[in-house]
PDB file of N, CA, C and O in Angstrom:
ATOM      1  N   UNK A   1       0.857  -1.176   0.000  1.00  0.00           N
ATOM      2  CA  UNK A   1       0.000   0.000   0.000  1.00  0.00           C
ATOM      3  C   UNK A   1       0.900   1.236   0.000  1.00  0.00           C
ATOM      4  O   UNK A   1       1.734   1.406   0.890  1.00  0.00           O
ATOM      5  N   UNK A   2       0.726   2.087  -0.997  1.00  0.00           N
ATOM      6  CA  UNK A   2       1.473   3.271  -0.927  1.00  0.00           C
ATOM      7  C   UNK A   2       0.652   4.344  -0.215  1.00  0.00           C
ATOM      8  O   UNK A   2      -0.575   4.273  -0.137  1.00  0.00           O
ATOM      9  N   UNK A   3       1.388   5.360   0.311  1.00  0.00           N
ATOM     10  CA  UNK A   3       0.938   6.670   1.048  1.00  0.00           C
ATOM     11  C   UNK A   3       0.173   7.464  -0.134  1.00  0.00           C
ATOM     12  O   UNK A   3      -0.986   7.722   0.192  1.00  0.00           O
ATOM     13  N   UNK A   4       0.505   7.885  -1.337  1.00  0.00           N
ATOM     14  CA  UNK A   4      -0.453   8.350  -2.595  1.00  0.00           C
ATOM     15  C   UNK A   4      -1.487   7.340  -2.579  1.00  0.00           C
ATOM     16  O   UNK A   4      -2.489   7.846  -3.084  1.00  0.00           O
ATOM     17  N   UNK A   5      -1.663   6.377  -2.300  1.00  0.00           N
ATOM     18  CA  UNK A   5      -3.398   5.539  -3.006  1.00  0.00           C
ATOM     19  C   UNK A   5      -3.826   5.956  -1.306  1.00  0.00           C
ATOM     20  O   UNK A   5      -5.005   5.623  -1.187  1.00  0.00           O
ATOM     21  N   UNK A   6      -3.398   6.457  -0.178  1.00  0.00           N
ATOM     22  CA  UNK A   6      -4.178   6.474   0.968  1.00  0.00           C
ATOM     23  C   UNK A   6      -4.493   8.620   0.723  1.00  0.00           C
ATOM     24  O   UNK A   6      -5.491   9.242   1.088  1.00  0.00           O
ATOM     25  N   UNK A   7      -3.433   9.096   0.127  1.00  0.00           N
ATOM     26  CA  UNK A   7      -3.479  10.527  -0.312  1.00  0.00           C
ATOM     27  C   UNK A   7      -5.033  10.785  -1.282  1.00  0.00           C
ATOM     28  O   UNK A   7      -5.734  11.796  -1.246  1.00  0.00           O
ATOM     29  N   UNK A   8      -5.237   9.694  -2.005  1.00  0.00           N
ATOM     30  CA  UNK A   8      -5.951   9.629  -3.388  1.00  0.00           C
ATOM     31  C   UNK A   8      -7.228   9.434  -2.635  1.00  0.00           C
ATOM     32  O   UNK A   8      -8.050  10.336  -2.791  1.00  0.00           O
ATOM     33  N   UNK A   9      -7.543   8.513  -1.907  1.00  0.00           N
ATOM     34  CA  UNK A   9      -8.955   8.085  -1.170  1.00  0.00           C
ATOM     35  C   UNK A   9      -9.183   9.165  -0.400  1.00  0.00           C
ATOM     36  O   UNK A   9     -10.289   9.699  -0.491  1.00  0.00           O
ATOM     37  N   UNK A  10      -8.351   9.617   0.365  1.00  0.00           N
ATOM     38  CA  UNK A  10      -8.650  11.227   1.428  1.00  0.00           C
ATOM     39  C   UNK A  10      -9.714  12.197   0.377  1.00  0.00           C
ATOM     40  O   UNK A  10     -10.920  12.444   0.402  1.00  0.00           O
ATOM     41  N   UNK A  11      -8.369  12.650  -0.694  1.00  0.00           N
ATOM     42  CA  UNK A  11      -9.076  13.933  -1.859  1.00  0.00           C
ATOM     43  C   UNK A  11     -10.358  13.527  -1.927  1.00  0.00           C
ATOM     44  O   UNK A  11     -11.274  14.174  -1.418  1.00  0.00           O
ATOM     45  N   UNK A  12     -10.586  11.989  -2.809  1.00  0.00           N
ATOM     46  CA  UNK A  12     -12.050  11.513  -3.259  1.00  0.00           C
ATOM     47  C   UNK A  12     -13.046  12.061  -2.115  1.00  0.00           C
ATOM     48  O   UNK A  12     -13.931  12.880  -2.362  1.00  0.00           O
ATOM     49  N   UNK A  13     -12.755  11.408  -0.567  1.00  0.00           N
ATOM     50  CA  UNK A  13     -13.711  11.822   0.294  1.00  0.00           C
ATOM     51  C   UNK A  13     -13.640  13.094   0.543  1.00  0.00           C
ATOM     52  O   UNK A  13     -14.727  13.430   1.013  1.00  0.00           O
ATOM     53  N   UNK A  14     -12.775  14.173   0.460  1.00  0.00           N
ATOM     54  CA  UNK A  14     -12.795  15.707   0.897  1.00  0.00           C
ATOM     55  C   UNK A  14     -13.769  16.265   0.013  1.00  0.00           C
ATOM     56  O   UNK A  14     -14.863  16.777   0.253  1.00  0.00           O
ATOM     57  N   UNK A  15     -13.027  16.024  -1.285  1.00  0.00           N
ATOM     58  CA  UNK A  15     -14.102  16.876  -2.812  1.00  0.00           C
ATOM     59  C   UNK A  15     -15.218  15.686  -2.883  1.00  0.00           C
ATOM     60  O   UNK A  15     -15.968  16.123  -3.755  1.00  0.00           O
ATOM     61  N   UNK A  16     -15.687  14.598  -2.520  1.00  0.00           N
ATOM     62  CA  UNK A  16     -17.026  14.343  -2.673  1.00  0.00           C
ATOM     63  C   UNK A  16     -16.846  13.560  -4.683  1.00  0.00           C
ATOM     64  O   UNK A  16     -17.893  13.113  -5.152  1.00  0.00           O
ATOM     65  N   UNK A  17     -16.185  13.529  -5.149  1.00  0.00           N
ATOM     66  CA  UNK A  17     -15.743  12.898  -6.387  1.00  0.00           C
ATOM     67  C   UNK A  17     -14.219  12.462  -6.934  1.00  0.00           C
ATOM     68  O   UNK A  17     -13.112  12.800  -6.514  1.00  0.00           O
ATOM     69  N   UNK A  18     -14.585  11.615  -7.990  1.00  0.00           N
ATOM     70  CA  UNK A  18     -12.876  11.528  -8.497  1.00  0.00           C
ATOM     71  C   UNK A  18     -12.829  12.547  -9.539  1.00  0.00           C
ATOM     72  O   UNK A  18     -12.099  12.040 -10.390  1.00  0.00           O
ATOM     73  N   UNK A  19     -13.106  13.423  -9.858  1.00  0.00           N
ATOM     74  CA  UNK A  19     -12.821  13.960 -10.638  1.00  0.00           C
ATOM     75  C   UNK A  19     -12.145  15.489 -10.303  1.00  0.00           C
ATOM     76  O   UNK A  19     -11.114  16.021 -10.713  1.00  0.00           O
ATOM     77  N   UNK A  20     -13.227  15.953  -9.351  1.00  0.00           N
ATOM     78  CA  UNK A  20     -12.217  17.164  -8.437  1.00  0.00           C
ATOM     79  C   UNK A  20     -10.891  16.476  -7.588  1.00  0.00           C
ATOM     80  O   UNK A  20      -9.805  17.023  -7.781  1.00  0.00           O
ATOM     81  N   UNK A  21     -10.918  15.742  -7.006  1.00  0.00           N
ATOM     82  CA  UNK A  21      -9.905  14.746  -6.486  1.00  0.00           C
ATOM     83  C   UNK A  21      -8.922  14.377  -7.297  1.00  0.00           C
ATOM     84  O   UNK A  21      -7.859  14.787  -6.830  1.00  0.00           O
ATOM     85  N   UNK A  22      -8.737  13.663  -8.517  1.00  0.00           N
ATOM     86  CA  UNK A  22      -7.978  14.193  -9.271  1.00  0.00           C
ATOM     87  C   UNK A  22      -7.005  15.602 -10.103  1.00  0.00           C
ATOM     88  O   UNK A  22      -5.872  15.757 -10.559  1.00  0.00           O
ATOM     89  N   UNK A  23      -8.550  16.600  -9.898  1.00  0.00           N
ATOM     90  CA  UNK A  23      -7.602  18.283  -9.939  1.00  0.00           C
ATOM     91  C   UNK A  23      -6.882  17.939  -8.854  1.00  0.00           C
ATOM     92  O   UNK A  23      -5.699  17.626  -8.988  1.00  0.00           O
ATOM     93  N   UNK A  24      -7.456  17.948  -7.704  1.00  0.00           N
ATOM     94  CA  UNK A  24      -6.652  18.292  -6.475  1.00  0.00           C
ATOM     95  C   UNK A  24      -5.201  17.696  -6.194  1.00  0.00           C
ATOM     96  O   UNK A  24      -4.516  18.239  -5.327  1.00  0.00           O
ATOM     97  N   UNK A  25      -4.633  16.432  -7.002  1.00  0.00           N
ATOM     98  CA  UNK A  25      -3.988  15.989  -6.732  1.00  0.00           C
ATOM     99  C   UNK A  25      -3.120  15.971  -7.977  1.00  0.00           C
ATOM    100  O   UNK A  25      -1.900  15.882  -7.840  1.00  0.00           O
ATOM    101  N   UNK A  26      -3.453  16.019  -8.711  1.00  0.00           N
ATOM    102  CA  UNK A  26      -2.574  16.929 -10.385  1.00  0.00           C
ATOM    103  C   UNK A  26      -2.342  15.548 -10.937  1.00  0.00           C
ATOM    104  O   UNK A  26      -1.216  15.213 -11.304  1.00  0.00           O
ATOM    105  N   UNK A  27      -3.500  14.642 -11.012  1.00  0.00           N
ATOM    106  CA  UNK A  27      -3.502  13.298 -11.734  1.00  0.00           C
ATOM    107  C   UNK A  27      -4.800  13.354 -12.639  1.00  0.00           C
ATOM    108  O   UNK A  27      -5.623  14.269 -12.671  1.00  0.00           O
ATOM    109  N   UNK A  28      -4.806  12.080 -13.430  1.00  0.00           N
ATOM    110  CA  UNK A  28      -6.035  12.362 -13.962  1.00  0.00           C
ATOM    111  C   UNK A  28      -7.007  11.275 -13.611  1.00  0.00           C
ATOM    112  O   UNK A  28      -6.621  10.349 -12.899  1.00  0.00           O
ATOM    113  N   UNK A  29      -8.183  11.315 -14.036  1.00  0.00           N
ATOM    114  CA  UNK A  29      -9.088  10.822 -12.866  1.00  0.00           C
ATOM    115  C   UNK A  29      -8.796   9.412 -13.238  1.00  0.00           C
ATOM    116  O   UNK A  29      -8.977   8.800 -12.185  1.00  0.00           O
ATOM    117  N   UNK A  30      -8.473   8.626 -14.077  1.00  0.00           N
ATOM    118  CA  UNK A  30      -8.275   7.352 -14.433  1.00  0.00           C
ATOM    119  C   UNK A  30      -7.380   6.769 -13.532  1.00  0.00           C
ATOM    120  O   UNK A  30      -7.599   5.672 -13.020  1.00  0.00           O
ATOM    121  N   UNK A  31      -6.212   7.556 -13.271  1.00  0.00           N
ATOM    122  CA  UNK A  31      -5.204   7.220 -12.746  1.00  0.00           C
ATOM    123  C   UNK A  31      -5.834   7.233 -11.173  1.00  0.00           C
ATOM    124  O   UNK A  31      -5.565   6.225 -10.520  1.00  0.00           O
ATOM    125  N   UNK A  32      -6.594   8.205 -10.544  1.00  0.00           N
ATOM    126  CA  UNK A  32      -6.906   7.832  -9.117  1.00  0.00           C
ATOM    127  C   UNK A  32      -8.080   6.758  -8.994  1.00  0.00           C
ATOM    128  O   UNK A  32      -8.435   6.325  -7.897  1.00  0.00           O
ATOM    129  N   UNK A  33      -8.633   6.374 -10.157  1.00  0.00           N
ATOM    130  CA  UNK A  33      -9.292   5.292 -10.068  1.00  0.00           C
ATOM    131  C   UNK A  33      -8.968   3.957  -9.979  1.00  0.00           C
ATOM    132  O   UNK A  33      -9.514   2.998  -9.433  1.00  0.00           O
ATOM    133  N   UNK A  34      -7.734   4.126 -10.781  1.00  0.00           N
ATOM    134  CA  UNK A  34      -6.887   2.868 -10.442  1.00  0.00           C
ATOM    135  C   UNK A  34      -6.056   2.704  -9.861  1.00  0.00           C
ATOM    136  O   UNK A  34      -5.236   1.901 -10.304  1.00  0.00           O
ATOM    137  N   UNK A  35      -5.773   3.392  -8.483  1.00  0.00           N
ATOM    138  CA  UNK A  35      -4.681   3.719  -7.702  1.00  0.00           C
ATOM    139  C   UNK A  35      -5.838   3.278  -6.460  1.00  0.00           C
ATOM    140  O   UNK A  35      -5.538   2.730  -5.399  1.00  0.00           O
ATOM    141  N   UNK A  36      -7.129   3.646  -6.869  1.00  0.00           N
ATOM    142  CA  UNK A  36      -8.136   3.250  -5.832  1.00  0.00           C
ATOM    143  C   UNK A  36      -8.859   1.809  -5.231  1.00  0.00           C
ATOM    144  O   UNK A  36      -9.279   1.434  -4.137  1.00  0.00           O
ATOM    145  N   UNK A  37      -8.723   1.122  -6.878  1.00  0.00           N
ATOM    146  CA  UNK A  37      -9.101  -0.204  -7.101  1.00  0.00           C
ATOM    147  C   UNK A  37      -7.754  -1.021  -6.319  1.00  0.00           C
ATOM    148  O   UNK A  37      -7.952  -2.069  -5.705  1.00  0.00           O
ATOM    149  N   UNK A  38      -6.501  -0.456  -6.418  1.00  0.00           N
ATOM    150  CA  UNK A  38      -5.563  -1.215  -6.397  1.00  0.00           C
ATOM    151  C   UNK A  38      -5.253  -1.574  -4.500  1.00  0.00           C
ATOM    152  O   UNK A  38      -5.045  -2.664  -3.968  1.00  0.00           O
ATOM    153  N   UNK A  39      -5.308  -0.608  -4.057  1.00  0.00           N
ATOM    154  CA  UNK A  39      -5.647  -0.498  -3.117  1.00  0.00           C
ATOM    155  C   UNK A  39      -6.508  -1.013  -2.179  1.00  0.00           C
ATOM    156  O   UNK A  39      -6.201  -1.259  -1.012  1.00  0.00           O
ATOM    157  N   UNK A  40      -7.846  -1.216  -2.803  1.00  0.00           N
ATOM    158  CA  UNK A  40      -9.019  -1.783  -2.560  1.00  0.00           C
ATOM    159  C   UNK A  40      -8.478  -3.405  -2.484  1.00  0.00           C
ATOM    160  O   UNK A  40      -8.718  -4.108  -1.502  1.00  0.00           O
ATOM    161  N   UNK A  41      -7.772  -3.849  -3.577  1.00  0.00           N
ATOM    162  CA  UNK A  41      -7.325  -4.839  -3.815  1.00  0.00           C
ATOM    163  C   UNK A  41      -6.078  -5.663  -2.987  1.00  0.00           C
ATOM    164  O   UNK A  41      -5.821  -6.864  -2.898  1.00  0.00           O
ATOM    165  N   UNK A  42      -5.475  -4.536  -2.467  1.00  0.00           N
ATOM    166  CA  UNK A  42      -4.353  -4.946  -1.437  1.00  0.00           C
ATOM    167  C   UNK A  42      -4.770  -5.081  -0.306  1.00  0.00           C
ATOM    168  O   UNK A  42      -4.372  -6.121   0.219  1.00  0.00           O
ATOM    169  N   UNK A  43      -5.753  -4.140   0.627  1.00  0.00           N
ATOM    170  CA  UNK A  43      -6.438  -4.563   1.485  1.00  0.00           C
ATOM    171  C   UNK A  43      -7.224  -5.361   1.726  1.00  0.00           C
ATOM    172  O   UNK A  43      -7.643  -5.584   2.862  1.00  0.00           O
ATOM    173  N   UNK A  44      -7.608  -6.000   0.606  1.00  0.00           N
ATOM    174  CA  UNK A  44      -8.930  -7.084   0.193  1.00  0.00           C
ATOM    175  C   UNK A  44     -10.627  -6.636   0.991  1.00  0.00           C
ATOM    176  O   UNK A  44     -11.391  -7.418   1.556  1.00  0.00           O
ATOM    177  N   UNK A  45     -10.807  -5.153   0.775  1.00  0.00           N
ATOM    178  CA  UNK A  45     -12.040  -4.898   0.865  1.00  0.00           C
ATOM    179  C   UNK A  45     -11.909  -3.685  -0.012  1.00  0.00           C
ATOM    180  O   UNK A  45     -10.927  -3.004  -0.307  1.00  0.00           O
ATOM    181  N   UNK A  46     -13.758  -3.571  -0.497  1.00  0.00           N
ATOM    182  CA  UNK A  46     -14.080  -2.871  -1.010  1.00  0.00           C
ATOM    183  C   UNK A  46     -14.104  -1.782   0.007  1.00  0.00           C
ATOM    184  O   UNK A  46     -14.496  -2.100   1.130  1.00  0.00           O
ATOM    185  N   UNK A  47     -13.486   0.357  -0.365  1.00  0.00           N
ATOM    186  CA  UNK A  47     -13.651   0.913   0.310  1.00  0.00           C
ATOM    187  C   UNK A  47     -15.204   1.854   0.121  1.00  0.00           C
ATOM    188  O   UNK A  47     -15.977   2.240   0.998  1.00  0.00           O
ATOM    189  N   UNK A  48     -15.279   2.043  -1.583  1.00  0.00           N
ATOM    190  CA  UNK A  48     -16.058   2.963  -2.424  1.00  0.00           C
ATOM    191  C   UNK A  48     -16.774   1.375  -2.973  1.00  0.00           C
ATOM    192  O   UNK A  48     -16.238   0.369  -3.437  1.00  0.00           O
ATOM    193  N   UNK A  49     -19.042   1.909  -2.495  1.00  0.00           N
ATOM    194  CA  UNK A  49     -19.143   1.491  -3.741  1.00  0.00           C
ATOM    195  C   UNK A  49     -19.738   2.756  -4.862  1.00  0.00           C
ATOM    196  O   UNK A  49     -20.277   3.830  -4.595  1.00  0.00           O
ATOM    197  N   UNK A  50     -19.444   2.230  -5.994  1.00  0.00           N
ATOM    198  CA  UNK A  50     -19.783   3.323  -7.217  1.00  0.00           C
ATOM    199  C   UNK A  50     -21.013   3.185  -7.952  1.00  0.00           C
ATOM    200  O   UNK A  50     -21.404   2.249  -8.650  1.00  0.00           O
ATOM    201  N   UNK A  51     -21.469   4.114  -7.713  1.00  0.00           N
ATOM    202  CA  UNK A  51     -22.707   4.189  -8.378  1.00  0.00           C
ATOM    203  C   UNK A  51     -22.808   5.127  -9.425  1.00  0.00           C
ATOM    204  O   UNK A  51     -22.035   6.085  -9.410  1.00  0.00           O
ATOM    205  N   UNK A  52     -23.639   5.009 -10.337  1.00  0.00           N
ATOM    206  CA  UNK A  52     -23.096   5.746 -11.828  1.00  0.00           C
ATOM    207  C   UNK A  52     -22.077   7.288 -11.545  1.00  0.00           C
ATOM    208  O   UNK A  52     -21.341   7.613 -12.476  1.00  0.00           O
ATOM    209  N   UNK A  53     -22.080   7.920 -10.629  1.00  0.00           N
ATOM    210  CA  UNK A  53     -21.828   9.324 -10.565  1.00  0.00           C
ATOM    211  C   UNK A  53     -21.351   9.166  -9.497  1.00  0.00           C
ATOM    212  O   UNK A  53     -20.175   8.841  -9.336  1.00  0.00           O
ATOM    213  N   UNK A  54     -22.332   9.404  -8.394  1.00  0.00           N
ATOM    214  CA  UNK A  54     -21.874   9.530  -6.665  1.00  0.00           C
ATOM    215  C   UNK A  54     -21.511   8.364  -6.223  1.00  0.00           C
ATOM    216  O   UNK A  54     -21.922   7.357  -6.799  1.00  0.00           O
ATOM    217  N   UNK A  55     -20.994   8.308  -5.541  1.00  0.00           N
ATOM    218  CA  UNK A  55     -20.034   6.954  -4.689  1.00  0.00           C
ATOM    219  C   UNK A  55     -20.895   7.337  -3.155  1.00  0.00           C
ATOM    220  O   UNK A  55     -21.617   8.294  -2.876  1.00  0.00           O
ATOM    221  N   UNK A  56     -20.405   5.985  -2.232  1.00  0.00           N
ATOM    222  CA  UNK A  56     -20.835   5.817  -1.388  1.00  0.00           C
ATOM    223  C   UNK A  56     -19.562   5.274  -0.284  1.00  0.00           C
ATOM    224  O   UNK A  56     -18.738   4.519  -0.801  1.00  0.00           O
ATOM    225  N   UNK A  57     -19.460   5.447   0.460  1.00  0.00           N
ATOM    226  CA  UNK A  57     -18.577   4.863   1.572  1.00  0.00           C
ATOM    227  C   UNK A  57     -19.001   3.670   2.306  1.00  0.00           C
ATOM    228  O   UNK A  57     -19.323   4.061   3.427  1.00  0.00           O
ATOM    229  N   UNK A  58     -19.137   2.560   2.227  1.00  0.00           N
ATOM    230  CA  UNK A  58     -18.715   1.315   2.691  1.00  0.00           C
ATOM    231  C   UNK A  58     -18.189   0.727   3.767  1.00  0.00           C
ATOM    232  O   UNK A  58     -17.008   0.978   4.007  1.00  0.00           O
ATOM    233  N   UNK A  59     -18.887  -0.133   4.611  1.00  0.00           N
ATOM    234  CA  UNK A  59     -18.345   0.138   6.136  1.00  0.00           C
ATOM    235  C   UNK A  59     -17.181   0.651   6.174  1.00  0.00           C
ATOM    236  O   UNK A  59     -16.904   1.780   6.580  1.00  0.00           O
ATOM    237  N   UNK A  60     -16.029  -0.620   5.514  1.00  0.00           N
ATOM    238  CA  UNK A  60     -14.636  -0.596   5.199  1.00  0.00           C
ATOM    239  C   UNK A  60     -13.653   0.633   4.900  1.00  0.00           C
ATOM    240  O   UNK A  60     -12.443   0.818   5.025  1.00  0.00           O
ATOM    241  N   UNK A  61     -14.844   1.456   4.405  1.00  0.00           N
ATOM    242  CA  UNK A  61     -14.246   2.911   3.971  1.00  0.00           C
ATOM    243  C   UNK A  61     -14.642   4.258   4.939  1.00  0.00           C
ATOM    244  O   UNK A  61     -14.522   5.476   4.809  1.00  0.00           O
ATOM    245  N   UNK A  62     -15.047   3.573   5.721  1.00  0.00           N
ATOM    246  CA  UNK A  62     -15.826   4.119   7.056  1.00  0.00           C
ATOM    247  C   UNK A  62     -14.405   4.448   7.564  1.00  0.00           C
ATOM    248  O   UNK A  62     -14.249   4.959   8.673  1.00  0.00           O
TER     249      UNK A  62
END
């Protein structure tokens, strides 16, 4: 787990999207999406679930 994919999940929850979250972090939103999944994947829980637009926080992401 790197300190940027725990940097990347913070932004998402501060700005409320990946897409301002990405401005905020001078990536593009693909890249914090898959910095997010990967993550998700190293911890072996889901943190975000995604719903077409807005996301939701997940116990795990609690």
């Amino acid at each position: 787990m790197l300190f940027r994919q725990i940097e990347y999940f913070q932004a998402i929850i501060e700005t409320g999207n990946f897409y301002q979250a990405a401005e905020k972090c001078n990536v593009s939103q693909s890249a914090i999406s898959q910095q997010i999944k990967k993550l998700e994947q190293e911890l072996g829980v889901k943190l975000l679930d995604r719903h077409n637009r807005p996301f939701s926080l997940t116990p795990a992401g609690e």
